[in-house]
C-alpha positions as CSV (number, residue, x, y, z in Angstrom):
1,X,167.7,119.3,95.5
2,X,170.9,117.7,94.0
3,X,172.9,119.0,91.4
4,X,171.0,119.3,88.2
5,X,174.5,120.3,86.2
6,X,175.7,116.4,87.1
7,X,172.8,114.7,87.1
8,X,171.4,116.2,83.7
9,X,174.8,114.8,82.0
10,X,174.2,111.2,83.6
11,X,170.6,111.1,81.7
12,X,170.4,109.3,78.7
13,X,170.5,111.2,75.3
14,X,166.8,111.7,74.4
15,X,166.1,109.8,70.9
16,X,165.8,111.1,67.7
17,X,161.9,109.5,66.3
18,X,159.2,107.5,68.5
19,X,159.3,104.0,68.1
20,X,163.8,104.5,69.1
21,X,164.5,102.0,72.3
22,X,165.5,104.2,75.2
23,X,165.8,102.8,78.4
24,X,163.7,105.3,81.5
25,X,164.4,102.6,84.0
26,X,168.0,104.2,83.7
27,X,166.9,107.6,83.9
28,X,164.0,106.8,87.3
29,X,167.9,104.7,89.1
30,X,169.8,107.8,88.1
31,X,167.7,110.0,90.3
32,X,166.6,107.8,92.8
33,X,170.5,106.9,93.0
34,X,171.1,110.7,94.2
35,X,169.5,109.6,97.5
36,X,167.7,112.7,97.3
37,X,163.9,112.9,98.6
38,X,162.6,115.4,96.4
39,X,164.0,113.6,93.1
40,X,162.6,110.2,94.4
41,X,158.9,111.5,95.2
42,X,158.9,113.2,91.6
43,X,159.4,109.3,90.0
44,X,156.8,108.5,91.9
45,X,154.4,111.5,90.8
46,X,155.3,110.6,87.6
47,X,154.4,107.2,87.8
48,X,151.1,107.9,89.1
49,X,150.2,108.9,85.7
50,X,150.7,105.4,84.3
51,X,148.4,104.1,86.7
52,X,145.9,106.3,86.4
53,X,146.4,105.1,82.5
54,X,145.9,101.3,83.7
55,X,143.4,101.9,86.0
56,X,141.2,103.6,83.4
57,X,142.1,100.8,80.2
58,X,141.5,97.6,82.9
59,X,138.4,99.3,84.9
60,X,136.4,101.1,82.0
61,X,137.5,100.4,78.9
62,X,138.3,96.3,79.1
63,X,135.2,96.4,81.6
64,X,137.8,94.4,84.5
65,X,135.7,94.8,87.2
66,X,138.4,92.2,89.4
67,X,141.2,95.1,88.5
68,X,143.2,95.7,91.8
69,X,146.7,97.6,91.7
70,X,149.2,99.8,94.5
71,X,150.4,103.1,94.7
72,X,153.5,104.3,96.3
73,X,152.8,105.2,100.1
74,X,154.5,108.7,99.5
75,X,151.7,109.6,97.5
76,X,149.4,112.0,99.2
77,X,146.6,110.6,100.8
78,X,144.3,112.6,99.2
79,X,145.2,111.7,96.1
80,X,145.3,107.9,97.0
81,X,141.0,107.9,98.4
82,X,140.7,109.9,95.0
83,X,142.5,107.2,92.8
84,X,140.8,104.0,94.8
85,X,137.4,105.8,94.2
86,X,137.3,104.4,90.7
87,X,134.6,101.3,91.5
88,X,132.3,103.6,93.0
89,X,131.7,106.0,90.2
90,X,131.0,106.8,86.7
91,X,133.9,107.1,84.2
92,X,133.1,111.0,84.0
93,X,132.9,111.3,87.4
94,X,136.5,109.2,88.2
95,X,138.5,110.9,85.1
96,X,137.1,114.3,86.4
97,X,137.6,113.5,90.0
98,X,141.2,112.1,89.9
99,X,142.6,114.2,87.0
100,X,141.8,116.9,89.1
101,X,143.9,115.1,92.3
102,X,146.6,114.7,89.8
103,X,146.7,118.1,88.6
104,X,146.8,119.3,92.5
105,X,149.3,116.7,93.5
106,X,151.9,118.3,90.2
107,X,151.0,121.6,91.1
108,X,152.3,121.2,94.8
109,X,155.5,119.1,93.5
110,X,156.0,121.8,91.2
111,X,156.8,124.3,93.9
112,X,159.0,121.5,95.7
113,X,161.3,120.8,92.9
114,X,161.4,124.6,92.3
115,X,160.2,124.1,88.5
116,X,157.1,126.3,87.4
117,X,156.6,124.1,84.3
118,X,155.9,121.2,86.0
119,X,152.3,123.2,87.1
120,X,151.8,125.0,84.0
121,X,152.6,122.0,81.6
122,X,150.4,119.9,84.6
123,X,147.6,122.4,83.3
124,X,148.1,122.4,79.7
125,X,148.0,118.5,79.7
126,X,144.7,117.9,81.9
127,X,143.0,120.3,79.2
128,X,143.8,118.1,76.5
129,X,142.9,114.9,78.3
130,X,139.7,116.4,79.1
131,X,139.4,117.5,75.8
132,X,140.3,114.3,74.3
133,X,137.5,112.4,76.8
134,X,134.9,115.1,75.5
135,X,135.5,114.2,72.1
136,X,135.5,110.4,73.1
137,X,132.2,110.9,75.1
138,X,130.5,112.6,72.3
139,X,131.8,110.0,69.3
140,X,130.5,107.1,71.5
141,X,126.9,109.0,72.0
142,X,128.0,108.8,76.5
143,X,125.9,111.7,78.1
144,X,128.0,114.1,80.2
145,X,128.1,117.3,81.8
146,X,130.6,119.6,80.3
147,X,130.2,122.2,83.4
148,X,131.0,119.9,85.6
149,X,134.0,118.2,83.6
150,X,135.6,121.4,82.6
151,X,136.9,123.3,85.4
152,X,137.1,127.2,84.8
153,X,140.4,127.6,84.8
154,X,140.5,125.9,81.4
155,X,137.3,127.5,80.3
156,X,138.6,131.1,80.2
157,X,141.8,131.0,80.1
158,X,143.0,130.3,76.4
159,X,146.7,130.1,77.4
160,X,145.7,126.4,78.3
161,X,143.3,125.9,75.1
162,X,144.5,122.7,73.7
163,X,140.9,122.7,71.5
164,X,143.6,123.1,67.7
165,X,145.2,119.7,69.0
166,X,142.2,117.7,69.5
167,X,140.8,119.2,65.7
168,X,144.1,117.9,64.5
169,X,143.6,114.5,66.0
170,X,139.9,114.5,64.3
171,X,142.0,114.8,61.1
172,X,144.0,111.8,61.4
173,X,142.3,108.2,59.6
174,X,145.2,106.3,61.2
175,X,144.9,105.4,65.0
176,X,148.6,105.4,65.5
177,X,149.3,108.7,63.3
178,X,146.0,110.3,65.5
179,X,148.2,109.4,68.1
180,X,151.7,110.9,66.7
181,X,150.3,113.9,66.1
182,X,149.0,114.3,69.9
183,X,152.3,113.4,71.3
184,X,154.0,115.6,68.6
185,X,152.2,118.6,70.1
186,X,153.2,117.3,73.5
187,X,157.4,117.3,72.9
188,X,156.5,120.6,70.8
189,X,155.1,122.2,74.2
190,X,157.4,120.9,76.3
191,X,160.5,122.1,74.3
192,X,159.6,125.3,73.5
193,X,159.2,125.5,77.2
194,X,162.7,124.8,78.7
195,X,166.1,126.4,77.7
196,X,168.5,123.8,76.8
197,X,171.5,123.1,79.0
198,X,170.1,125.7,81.5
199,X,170.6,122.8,84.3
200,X,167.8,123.6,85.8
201,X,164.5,122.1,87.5
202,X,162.7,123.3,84.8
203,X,165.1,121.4,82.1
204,X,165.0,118.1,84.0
205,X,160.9,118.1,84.2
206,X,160.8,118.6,80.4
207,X,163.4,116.1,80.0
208,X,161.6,113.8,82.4
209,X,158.1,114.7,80.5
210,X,159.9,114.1,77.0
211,X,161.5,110.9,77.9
212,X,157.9,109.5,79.0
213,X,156.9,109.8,75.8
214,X,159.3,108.4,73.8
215,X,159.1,105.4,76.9
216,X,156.0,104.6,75.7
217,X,156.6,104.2,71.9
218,X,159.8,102.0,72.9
219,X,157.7,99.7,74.8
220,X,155.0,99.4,72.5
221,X,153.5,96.2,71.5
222,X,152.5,95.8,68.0
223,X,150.1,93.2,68.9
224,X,148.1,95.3,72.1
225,X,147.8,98.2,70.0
226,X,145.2,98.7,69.1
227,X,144.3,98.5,73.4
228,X,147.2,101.1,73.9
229,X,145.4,103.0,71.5
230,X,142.0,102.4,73.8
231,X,143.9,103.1,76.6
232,X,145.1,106.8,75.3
233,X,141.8,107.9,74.4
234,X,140.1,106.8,77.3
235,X,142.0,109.7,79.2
């Protein structure tokens, strides 16, 4: 892979609160301008995520039955039938089915890229989705299957319990503080996890990770938020 030391001083300063503009179209041409096939599959691993996001907001949530989209070839294929699946099953059965591609796909990119927090955080974030569409499942009365949602990996091994984070989220009145708080936990995870000017694969996946977060808040629309809101907790 190229080298982090350089690269990781190109990248644009991380911002101080959610909500301050930072630009990750800079960050996605810095490493796919290091002409380096590892760092360009990542951006498009981490991409996937967004769609996944979309596809889940447009197909069950807004009920847009018409919603068509693309995925970057480099993608595995298996992920790809997995994603494209989502008009032929249940919401349960999709968010189980490709969080579960997604969580394989990381894992496997993880070891590429030569960072073991890619798979680890990979794990510690599909337990709070699932956790998160539990709650969302049970607070809009939808019958599901928790055996067959919760793979046991998460079910007995507490280093991925994520259980405190959705209890906090119950707490919150405000949609976009309920929301705050989750992503709060998310940057606390992901810098207690990485060691600061390390340069390396580890440092530039929690960068990456952080950045998508704060990416989000910068392009948020005041008026759609209450669907980005919709969107989140679909997931």
């Amino acid at each position: 892979m190229a080298s982090l030391e350089y690269l990781l001083t190109l990248l644009p300063s991380l911002p101080e609160n959610l909500g301050d503009k930072v630009s990750i179209e800079e960050a996605y041409r810095l490493l796919k301008f290091e002409d380096d096939a590892k760092l360009s599959y990542l951006v498009d691993v981490l991409n996937a995520e967004d769609e996944i996001k979309n596809c889940g907001l447009q197909y069950f949530v807004l009920q847009n039955k018409s919603f068509n989209t693309e995925l970057p070839q480099s993608l595995p294929e298996s992920f790809q039938e997995m994603f494209f699946s989502f008009n032929s099953k249940t919401e349960s059965e999709w968010m189980t089915g490709i969080y579960g591609a997604w969580l394989d796909m990381l894992t496997k990119t993880s070891k590429e890229v030569g960072s073991s927090l890619l798979a680890e955080w990979a794990k510690w974030e599909y337990s709070l989705r699932i956790n998160l569409m539990i709650d969302r499942f049970k607070r809009a009365g939808i019958e599901f299957d928790e055996y067959e949602i919760v793979p046991d990996f998460l079910r007995f091994d507490s280093q991925y319990n994520t259980d405190y984070i959705v209890e906090a989220y119950r707490k919150c009145s405000e949609p976009m503080n309920a929301e705050k708080t989750i992503d709060q936990f998310r940057l606390d995870y992901l810098r207690n996890s990485a060691i600061s000017y390390s340069f390396s694969a580890d440092e530039l996946i929690a960068y990456m990770l952080e950045l998508r977060i704060y990416a989000r808040y910068s392009r948020l629309d005041l008026e759609k938020g209450r669907k980005i809101l919709q969107e989140v907790t679909a997931i």
